[in-house]
N, C-alpha and C positions, 0 to 999 in steps of 0.2 A: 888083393883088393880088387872088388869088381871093376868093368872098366866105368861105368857110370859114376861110382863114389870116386873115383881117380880125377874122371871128369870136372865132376864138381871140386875136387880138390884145387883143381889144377885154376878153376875160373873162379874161384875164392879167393884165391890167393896171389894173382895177379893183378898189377895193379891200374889198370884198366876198368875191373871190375870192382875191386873193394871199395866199401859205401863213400870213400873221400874223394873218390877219382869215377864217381859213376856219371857226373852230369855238371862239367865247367862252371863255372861263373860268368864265364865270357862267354856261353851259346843262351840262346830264345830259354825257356823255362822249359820242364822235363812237360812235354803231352802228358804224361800217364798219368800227372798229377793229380788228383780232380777237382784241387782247387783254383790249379791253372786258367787263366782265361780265355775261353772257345772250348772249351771242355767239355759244356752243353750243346757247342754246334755240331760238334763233332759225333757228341750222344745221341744227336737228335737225327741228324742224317743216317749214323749207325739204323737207329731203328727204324729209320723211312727204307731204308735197303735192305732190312733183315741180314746183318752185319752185326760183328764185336766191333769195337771203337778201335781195338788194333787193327782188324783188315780194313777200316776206313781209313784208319792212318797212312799203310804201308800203300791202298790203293789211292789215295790224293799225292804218296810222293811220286808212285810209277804214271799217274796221269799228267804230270809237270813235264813229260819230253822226254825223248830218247836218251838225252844225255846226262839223266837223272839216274840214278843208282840205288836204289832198298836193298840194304843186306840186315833182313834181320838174324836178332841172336839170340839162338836156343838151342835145350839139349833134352825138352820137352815133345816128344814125337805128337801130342795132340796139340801144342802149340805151333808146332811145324806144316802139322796138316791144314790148319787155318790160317798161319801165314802163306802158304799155296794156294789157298783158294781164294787167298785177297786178290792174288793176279788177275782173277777172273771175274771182278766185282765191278762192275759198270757204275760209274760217276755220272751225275745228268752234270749239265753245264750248269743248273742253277746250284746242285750241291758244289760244284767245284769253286763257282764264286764264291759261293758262304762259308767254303773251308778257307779259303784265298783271304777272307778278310782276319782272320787271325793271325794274330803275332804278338 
């Protein structure tokens, strides 16, 4: 078996990931949703920044402080390369407040 179809085996089949145990009851609503609400803010500064809605994501958590943590999860190498370059996506302060007001 390639090690990528193993991969995916393996993140299938954990339960962690499988569709029942992907997103609590007890945490804020999944972002990636899109019917979620701030889903448009987040859209909309995306494309004030020429950004995915993911690197705005993962860049509004690493702009909350040093003692914030983004680990995202993939096994997609073009979704990895754009989780990399969220690092380096500059937030204005007004985007940060209008991400700030979601919850």
């Amino acid at each position: 078996m390639a090690a990528g179809a193993d991969m995916k085996r393996i993140r299938t089949s954990a339960p962690r990931i499988r569709r029942e145990h992907r997103w609590p009851e007890d945490l804020p609503a999944d972002p990636r949703d899109p019917d979620v609400a701030g889903a448009d803010i987040i859209a909309e500064v995306a494309s004030e920044r020429g950004a995915s809605a993911a690197q705005v994501r993962l860049a509004w958590t690493l702009h909350k402080g040093p003692n914030v943590l983004a680990i995202p999860d993939t096994v997609n190498p073009a979704h990895l390369r754009e989780d990399v370059a969220a690092a380096g996506l500059h937030l204005t302060d007004l985007n940060m407040s209008r991400l700030d007001t979601i919850r």
